[in-house]
C-alpha positions as semicolon CSV with decimal commas, in nm:
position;residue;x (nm);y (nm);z (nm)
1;X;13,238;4,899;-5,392
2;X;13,104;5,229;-5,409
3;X;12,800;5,380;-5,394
4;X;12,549;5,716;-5,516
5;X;12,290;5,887;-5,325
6;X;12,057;6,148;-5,473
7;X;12,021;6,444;-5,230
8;X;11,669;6,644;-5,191
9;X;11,528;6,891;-4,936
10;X;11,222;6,856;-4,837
11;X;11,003;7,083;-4,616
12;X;10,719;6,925;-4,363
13;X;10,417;7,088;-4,193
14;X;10,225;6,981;-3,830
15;X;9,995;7,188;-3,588
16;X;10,147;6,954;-3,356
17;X;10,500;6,989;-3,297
18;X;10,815;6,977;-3,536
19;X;10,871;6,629;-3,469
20;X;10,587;6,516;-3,640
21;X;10,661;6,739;-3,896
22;X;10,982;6,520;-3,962
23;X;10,858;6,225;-3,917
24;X;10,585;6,321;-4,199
25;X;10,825;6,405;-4,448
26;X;11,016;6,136;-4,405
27;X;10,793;5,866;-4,417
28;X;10,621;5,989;-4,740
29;X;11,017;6,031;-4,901
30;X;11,056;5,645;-4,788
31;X;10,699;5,589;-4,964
32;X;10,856;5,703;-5,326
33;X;11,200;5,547;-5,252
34;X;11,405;5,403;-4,918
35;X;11,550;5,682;-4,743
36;X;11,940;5,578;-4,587
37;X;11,941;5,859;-4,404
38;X;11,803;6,260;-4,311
39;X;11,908;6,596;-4,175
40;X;11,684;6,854;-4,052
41;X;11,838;7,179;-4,156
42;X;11,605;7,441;-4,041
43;X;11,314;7,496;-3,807
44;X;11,083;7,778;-3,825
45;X;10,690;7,832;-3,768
46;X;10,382;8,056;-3,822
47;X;10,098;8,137;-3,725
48;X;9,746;8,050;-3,888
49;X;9,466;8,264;-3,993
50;X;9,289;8,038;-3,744
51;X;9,508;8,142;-3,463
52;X;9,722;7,775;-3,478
53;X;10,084;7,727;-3,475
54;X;10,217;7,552;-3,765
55;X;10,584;7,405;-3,753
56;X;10,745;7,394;-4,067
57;X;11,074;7,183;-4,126
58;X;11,342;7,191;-4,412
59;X;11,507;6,813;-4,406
60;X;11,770;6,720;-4,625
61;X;11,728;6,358;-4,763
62;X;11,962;6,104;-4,889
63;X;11,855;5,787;-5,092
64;X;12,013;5,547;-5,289
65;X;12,038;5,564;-5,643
């Protein structure tokens, strides 16, 4: 038996740390649908006008269709 999976990137914010960043993402894709599984695919960050770090992550998704 076979199976499909729809593919989506996703990108996730914290002031925290990039972890949480994934974590966030994820959970709200697994809100809208189950997630089987994720990649993160790129890790990069800023700096706020209020002086904060921000992490930003780009995490590839894969769910069941």
């Amino acid at each position: 038996m076979s199976s499909a999976y729809e593919v989506l990137e996703l990108v996730g914010t914290s002031t925290s740390c990039a972890c949480d960043a994934v974590k966030e993402i994820v959970k709200k894709a697994n809100d809208e649908k189950p997630v089987y599984w994720f990649e993160v695919i790129e890790e990069r960050g800023r700096m706020t006008q209020e002086g904060e770090v921000e992490f930003q992550v780009k995490v590839k998704v894969g769910r069941k269709i």
